[in-house]
C-alpha positions as CSV (number, residue, x, y, z in Angstrom):
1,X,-17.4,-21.9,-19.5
2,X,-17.0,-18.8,-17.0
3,X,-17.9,-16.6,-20.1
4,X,-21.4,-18.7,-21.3
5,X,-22.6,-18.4,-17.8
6,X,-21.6,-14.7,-17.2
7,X,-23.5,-14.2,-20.3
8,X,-26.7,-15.6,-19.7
9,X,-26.9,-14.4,-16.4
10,X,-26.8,-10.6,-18.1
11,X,-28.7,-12.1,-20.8
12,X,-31.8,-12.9,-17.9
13,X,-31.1,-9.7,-16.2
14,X,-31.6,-7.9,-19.5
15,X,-35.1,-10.1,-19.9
16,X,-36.1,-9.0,-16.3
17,X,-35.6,-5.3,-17.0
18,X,-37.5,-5.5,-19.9
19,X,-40.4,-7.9,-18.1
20,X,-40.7,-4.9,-15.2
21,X,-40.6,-1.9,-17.8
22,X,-43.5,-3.7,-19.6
23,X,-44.9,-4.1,-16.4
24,X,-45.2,-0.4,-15.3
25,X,-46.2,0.4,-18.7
26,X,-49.5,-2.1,-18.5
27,X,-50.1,-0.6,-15.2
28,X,-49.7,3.0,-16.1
29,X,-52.0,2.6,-19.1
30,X,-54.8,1.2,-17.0
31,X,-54.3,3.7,-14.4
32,X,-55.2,6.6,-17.3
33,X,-57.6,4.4,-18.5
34,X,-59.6,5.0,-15.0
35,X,-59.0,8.1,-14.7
36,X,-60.1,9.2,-18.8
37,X,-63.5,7.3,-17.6
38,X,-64.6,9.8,-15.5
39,X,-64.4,12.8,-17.8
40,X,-67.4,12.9,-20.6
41,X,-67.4,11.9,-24.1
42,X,-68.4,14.4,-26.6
43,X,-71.4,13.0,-27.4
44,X,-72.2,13.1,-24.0
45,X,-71.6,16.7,-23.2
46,X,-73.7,17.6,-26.8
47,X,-76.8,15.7,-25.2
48,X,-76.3,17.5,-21.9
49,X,-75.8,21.1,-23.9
50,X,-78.6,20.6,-26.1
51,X,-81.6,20.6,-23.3
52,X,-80.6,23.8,-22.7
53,X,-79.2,25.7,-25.9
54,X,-82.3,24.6,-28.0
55,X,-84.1,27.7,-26.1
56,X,-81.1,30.2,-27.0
57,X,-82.1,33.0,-29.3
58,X,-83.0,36.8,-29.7
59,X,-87.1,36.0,-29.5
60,X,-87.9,33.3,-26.9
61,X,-91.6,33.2,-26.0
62,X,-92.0,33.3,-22.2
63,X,-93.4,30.1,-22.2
64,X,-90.1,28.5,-23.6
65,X,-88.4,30.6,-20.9
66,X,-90.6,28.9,-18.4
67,X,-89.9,25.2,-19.8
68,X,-86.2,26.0,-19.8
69,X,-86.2,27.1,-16.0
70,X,-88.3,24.0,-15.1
71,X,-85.2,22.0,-17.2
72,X,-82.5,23.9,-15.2
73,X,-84.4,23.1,-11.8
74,X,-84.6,19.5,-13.0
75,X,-81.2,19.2,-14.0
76,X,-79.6,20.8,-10.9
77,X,-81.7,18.4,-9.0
78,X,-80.8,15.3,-11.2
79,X,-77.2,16.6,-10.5
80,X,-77.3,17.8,-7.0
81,X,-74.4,16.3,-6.1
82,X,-72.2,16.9,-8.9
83,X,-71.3,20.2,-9.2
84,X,-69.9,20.6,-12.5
85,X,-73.5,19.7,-14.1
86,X,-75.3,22.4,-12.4
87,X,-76.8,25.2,-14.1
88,X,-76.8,28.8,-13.0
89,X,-79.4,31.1,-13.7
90,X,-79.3,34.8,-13.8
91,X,-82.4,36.9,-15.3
92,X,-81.7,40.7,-16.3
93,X,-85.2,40.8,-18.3
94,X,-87.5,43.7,-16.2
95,X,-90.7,42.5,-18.0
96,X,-91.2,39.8,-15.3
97,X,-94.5,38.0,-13.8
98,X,-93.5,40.2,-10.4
99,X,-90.2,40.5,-8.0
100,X,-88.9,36.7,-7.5
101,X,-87.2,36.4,-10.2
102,X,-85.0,33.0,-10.3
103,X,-81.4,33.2,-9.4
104,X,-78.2,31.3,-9.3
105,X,-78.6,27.4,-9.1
106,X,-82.2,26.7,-8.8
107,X,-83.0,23.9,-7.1
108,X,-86.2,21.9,-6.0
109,X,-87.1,23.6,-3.4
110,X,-86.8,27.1,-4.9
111,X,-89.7,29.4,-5.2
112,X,-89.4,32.3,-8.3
113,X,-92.1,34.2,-10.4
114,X,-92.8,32.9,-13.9
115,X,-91.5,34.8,-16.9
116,X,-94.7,37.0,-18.5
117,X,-96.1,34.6,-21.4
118,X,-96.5,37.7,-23.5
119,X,-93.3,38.4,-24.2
120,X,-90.4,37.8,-25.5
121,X,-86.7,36.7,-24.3
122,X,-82.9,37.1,-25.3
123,X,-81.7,33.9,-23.7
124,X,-77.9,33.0,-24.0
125,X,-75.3,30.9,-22.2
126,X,-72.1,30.3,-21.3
127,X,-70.1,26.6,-21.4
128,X,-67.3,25.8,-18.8
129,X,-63.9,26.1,-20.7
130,X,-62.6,22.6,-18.8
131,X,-65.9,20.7,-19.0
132,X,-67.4,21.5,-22.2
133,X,-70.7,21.9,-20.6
134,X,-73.2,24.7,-19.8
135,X,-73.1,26.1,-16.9
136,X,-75.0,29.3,-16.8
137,X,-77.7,30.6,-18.7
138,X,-78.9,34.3,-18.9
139,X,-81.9,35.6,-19.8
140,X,-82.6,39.7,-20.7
141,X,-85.3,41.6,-22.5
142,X,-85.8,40.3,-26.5
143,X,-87.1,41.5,-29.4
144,X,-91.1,42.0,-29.2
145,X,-93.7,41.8,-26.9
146,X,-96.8,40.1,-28.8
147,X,-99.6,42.1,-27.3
């Protein structure tokens, strides 16, 4: 009789163990589950890329170049408080509508010179290697200026 109970007082403390591990494991996995919410899905950061690497390319019309700055200020705005979404500007072009040419993150309130309709724009970017996303875009001197 000593030996039955002795046994299934091992054999519950075995069923415990196992009821606690399972436990933890159930918590741990909702835990990551949180945590995995916050980060973007690829879809997501393809949607997010896309307004802005439609206007890459060697020959960009000014124009273009204007509706992609008005995107970037809209987007920094939109995302004002998240950093990771903001896009950075930085224009190298010297055929420019005058001086103010935009700069860093462009936001609603800033002020820059147009790029000249008449020409045309080498615009690239750069993604963040963690995020996936685009955060800067550069725009230099393209191929032709249609006179």
């Amino acid at each position: 009789m000593e030996n039955a109970s002795k046994a299934l007082i091992i054999a519950g403390a075995i069923l415990l163990a196992i009821l606690i591990i399972s436990l933890g494991i159930i918590i741990y996995r909702q835990a990551s589950g949180v945590l995995n919410s916050n980060s973007m899905s690829e879809v997501d950061i393809s949607t997010f890329n896309s307004k802005f690497t439609q206007f890459a390319g060697n020959n960009v019309r000014g124009a273009q170049v204007n509706s992609l700055l008005e995107q970037i200020q809209n987007n920094n705005v939109t995302y004002q408080d998240d950093t990771t979404r903001q896009v950075e500007v930085d224009v190298t072009a010297t055929t420019w509508n005058g001086n103010n040419k935009p700069k860093g993150k462009i936001n609603g309130s800033a002020s820059y010179d147009k790029a000249s309709t008449g020409t045309t724009y080498k615009v690239t970017y750069t993604t963040d290697q963690q995020t996936g996303l685009v955060n800067k875009i550069t725009i230099a001197n393209g191929g032709s200026s249609n006179s």
